[in-house]
C-alpha positions as CSV (number, residue, x, y, z in Angstrom):
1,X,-63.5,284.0,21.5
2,X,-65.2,287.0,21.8
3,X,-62.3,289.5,21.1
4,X,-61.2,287.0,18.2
5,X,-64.8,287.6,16.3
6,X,-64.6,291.6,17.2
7,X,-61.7,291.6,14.9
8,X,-62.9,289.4,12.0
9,X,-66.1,292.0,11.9
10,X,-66.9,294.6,9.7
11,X,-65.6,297.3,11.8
12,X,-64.3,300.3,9.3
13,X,-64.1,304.3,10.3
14,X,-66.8,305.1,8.3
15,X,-69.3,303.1,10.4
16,X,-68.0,304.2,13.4
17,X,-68.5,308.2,12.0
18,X,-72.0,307.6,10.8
19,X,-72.8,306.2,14.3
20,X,-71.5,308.9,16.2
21,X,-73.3,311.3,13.5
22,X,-76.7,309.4,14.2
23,X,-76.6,309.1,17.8
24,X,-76.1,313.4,17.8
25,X,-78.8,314.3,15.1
26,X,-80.8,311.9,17.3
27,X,-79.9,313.5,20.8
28,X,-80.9,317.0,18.3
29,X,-83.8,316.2,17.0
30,X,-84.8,315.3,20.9
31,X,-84.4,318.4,22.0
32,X,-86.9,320.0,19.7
33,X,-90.5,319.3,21.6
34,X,-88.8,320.5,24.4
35,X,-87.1,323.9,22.8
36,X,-90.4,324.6,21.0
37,X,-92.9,324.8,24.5
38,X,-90.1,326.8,26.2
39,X,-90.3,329.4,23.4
40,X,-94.1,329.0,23.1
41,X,-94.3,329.8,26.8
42,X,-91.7,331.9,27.0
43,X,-93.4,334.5,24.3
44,X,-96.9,333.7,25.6
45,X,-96.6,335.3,29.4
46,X,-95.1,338.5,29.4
47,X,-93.5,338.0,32.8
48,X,-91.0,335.9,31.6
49,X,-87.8,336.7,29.6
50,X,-84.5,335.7,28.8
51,X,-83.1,335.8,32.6
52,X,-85.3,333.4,33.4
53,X,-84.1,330.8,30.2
54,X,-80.7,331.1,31.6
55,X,-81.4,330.5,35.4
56,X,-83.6,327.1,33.7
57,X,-80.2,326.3,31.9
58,X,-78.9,325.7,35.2
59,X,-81.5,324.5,37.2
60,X,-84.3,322.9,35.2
61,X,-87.4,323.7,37.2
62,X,-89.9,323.7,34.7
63,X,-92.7,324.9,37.5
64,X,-91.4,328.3,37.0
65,X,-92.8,328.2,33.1
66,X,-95.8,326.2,34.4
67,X,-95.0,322.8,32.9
68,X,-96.0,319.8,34.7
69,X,-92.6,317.8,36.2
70,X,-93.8,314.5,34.1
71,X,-94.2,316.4,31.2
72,X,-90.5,318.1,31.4
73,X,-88.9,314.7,32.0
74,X,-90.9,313.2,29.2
75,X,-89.6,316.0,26.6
């Protein structure tokens, strides 16, 4: 029954694109806060530079730019 009705929707290519294209301007626009108090914090202590944006690329510790752990999983 339930496979039946799957088929008899409104299920078209189009809808399917514009979902993927939502859900990916969604995950983009996400990751905004979180880009702009990197770069805030990044260019407001001189001790930091771009080494230290790529070692956060593979280990997130956000302690290292002085941002609380809740805050970092919130953004």
């Amino acid at each position: 029954m339930y496979f039946k009705s799957a088929w008899e929707g409104n299920n078209s290519w189009h809808l399917y694109l514009i979902g993927f294209l939502l859900s990916m301007g969604g995950y983009l626009i996400g990751q905004i806060p979180l880009t702009l108090l990197l770069v805030y914090k990044v260019y407001s202590n001189t001790h930091l530079g771009p080494d230290d944006i790529t070692a956060f690329q593979e280990n997130m510790n956000f302690q290292k730019f002085g941002i609380s752990t809740n805050v970092g999983f919130y953004l």
